[in-house]
C-alpha positions in Angstrom: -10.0 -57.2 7.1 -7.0 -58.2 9.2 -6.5 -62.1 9.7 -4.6 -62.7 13.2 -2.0 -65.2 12.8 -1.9 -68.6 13.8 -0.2 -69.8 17.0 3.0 -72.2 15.7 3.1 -75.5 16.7 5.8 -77.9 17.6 7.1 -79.8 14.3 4.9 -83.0 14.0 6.8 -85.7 15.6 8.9 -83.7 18.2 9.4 -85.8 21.3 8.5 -83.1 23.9 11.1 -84.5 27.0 9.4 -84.1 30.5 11.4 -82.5 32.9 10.2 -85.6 35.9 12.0 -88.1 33.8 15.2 -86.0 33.0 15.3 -85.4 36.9 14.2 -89.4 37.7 17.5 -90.1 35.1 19.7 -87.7 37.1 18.7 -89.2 40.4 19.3 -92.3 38.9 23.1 -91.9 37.4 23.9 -90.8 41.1 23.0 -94.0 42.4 24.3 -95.9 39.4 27.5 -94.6 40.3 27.1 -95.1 43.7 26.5 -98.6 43.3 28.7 -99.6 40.3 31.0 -96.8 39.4 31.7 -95.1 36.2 33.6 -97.8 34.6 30.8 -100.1 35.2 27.9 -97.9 34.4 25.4 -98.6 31.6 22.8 -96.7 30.1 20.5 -99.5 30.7 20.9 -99.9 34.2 20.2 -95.8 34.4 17.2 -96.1 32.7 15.9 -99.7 34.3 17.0 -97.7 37.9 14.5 -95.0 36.8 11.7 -96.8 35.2 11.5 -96.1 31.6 13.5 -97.2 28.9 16.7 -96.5 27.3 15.5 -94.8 24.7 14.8 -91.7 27.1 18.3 -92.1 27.9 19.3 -91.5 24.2 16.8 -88.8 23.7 18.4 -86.5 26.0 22.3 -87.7 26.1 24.3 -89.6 23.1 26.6 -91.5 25.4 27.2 -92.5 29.0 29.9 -89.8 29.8 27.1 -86.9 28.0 24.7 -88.5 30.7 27.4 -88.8 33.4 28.1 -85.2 32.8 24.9 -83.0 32.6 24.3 -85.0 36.1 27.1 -83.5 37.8 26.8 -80.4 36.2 23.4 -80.0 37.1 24.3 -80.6 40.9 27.0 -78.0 40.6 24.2 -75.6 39.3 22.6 -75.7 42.9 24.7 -73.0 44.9 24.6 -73.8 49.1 23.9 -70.7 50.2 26.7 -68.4 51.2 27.1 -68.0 54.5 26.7 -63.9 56.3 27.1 -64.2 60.0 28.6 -61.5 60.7 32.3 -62.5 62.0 35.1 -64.3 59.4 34.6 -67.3 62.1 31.1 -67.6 62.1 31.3 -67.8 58.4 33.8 -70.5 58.1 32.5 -72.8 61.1 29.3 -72.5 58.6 31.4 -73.7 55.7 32.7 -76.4 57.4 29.8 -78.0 58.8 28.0 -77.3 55.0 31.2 -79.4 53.3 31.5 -81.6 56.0 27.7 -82.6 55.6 27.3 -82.7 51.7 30.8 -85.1 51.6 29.7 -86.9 54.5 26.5 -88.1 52.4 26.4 -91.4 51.2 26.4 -90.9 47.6 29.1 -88.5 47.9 31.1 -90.8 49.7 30.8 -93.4 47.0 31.2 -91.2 44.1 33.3 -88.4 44.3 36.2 -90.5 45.1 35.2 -92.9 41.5 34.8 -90.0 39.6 38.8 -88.3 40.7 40.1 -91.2 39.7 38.3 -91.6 36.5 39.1 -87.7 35.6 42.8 -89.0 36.1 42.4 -90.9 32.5 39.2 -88.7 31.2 40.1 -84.9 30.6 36.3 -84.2 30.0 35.1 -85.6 33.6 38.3 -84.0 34.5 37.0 -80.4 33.3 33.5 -81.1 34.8 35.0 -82.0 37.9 37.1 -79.2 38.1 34.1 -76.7 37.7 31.8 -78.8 40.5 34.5 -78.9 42.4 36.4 -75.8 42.4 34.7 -72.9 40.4 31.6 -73.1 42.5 33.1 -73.2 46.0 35.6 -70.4 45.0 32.7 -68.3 44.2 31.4 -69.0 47.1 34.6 -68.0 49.3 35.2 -65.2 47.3 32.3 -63.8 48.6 33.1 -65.0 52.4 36.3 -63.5 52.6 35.6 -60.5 50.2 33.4 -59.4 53.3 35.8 -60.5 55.7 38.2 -58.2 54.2 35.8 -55.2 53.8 35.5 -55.8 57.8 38.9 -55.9 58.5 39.5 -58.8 59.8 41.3 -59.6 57.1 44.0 -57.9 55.0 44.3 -56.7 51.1 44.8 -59.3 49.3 44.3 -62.5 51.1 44.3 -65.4 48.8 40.9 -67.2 47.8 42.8 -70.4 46.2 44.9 -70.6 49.6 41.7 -70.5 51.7 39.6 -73.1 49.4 42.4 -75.4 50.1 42.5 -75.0 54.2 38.1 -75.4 54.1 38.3 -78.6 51.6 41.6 -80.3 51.9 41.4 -81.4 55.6 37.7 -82.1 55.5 38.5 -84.3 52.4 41.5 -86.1 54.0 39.5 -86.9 57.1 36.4 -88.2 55.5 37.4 -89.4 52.2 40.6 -91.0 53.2 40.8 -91.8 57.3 36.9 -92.1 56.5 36.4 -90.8 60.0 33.5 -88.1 60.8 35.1 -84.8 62.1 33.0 -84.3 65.1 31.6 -80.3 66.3 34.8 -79.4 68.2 37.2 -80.8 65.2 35.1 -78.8 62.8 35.7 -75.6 65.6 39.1 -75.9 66.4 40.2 -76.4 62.6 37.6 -73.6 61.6 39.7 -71.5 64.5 43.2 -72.8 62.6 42.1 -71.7 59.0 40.9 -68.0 60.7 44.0 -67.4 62.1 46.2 -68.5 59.1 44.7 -66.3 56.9 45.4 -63.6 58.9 49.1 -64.5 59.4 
C-alpha cells in the first residue's frame, strides 16, 4: 500500500507578510518623503502614515534606506508603455507629454529633487536612482529610436544616451528648476527640436 505524502506546511511561527500592507508601506514612504524628506524620515511615521505598526516595517526592511529603496525600486519596476505611432515624432511628442506628466506629479515634484541630492552623499540611493532614472527610460528609447532607425528616419548609429538627455534634461530644467509647466506647443516645438537633432 502506497501512503501519499503530506502537503508541507509553513515553519510554525512564520509571519506570512500580506502583500496590502507591503503596498500601504510603499504608498506611504512616497508621501513621507513628500512631506518630510529623506533626512527627516522615520520608520515610525511610515508605519503610523499607513496604519499598522512599526514592526511591519521591520519585518520586511532592516533600516530606513532598505525601506526607502525597495520603494523606488518597485516604481521603477512599472514600465510606461513604449510608445509605436508610427513616425519618430509621434513617438517622441508621446514621450514628452508621458515625462512631462509623471514629473509634473506632486509627489514627484517633492521627491525626486530630495532624493538627487541625498544620492550626492549616499552611493546606494545613488545606484538606485541611477537605475529608476536612467536604465529604465534608456530601455525604453532604445526601443523608440531602434524603430526609428529600422524606418529610416534615422541613421546607423544614432546615440540612445544623447537622445535620453534631449527628452529629460529640458523637461527637468523647466519643471524641476523654473518650476513652470511646459504647455502642448512647448512640448511640440521642443519634441520638433530633439527630431531634427538626431537626425543632424
Amino acid at each position: 500500500m502506497t501512503t501519499q505524502p503530506r502537503p508541507r506546511r509553513a515553519p510554525s511561527g512564520a509571519a506570512v507578510l500580506r502583500e496590502d500592507i507591503t503596498d500601504s508601506l510603499r504608498a506611504a514612504v512616497f508621501e513621507e518623503l513628500a512631506a518630510s524628506g529623506y533626512g527627516r524620515l522615520s520608520v515610525e511615521a511610515v508605519a503610523r502614515r499607513a496604519g499598522v505598526g512599526k514592526t511591519a516595517v521591520y519585518r520586511r526592511w532592516p533600516s530606513k534606506l532598505e525601506l526607502v529603496i525597495d520603494a523606488v525600486s518597485a516604481v521603477a519596476a512599472l514600465r510606461i508603455p513604449v510608445p509605436d505611432t508610427g513616425s519618430l515624432l509621434g513617438d517622441v511628442q508621446t514621450l514628452l507629454k508621458i515625462l512631462a506628466r509623471a514629473l509634473r506629479h506632486p509627489l514627484a515634484a517633492q521627491i525626486v529633487p530630495d532624493l538627487l541630492a541625498e544620492a550626492a552623499r549616499n552611493p546606494d540611493i545613488a545606484r538606485t536612482l541611477e537605475k529608476a532614472l536612467r536604465d529604465t527610460q534608456r530601455d525604453i528609447t532604445s526601443q523608440v529610436f531602434g524603430r526609428a532607425v529600422e524606418r529610416g528616419e534615422l541613421p546607423e548609429g544614432a546615440g540612445t544616451d544623447l537622445a535620453l538627455d534631449l527628452l529629460t534634461g529640458p523637461l527637468y530644467w523647466r519643471l524641476t528648476v523654473l518650476r513652470a509647466a511646459p504647455t502642448p506647443a512647448y512640448l511640440d516645438e521642443l519634441a520638433a527640436t530633439i527630431v531634427a537633432a538626431l537626425r543632424a
